[in-house]
C-alpha positions as CSV (number, residue, x, y, z in Angstrom):
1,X,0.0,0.0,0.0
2,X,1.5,3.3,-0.8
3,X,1.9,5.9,1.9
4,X,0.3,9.5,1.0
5,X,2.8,11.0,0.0
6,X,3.9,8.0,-2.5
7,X,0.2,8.5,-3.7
8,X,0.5,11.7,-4.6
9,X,3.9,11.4,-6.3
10,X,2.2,8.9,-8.5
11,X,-0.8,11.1,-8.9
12,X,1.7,13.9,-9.9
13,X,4.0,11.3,-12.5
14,X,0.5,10.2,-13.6
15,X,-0.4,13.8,-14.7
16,X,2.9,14.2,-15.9
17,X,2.8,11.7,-18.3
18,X,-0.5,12.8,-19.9
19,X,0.8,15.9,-20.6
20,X,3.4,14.1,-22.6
21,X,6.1,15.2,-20.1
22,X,8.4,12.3,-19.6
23,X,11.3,13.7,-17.8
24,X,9.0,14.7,-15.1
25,X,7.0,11.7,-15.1
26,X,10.7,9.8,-14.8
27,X,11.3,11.7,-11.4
28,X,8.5,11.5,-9.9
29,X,8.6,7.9,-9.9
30,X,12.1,7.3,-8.9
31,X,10.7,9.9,-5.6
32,X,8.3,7.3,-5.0
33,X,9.8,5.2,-1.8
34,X,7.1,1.9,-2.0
35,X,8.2,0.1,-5.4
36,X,6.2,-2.8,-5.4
37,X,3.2,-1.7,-5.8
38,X,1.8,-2.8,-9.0
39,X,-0.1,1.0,-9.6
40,X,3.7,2.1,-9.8
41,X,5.0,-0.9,-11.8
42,X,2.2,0.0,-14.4
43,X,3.2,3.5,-14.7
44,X,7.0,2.3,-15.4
45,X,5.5,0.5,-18.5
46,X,3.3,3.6,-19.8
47,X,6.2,5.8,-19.4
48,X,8.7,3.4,-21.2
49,X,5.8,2.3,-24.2
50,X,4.7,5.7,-24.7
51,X,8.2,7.4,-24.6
52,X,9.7,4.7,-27.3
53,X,11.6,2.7,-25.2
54,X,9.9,-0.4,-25.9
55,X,13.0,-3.1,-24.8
56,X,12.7,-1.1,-21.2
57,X,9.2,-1.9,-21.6
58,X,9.3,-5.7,-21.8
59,X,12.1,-6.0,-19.3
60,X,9.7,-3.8,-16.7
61,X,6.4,-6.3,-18.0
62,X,9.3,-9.4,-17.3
63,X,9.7,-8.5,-13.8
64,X,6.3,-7.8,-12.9
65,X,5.1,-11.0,-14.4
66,X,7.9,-13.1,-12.2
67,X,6.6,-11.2,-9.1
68,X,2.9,-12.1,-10.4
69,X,2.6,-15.2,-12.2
70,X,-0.7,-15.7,-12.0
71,X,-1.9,-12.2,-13.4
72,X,-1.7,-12.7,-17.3
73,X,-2.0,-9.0,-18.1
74,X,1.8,-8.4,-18.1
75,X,2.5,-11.4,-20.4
76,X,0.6,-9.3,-22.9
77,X,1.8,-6.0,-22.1
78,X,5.6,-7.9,-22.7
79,X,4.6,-9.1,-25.7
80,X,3.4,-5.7,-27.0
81,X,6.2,-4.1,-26.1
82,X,8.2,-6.9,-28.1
83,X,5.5,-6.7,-31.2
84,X,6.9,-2.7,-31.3
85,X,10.4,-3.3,-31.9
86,X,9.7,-5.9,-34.4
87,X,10.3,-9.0,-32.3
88,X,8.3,-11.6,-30.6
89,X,9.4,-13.5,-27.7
90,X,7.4,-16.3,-26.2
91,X,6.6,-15.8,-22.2
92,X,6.7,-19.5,-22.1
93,X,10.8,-19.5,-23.0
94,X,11.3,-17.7,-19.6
């Protein structure tokens, strides 16, 4: 559970990254002391995806899919962050 003040740095990197401001975005986040919860995790991805850096992407989707196996959303968020730089990667192989 995120402390207030971790909520409204995520509130505030949230914000950030709608306004297309990914620097900001960026430090908010590495501000934010509690890192695993998946809100945060989840922001990571949008800021890698939409900013381009789609390998980032995947290996961000790869770690949150080892810490929840069960959840099958990050299996496809990996694979569309492979799908963007031309590759496909099976989440079975790892």
């Amino acid at each position: 559970m995120l402390s207030s003040s971790d909520f409204q740095r995520l509130k505030a990197a949230e914000a950030s990254l709608e306004r297309g401001d990914y620097c900001l975005c960026f430090n908010e986040l590495k501000r934010i002391d509690n890192r695993d919860d998946t809100r945060v995790d989840a922001l990571w991805w949008r800021l890698y995806s939409d900013s381009g850096l789609h390998a980032a992407a995947a290996d961000v989707a790869l770690a949150i899919q080892r810490r929840h196996p069960k959840e099958l959303a990050w299996s496809s968020w990996r694979s569309n962050s492979f799908g963007q730089i031309g590759c496909y990667r099976s989440t079975e192989a790892s």
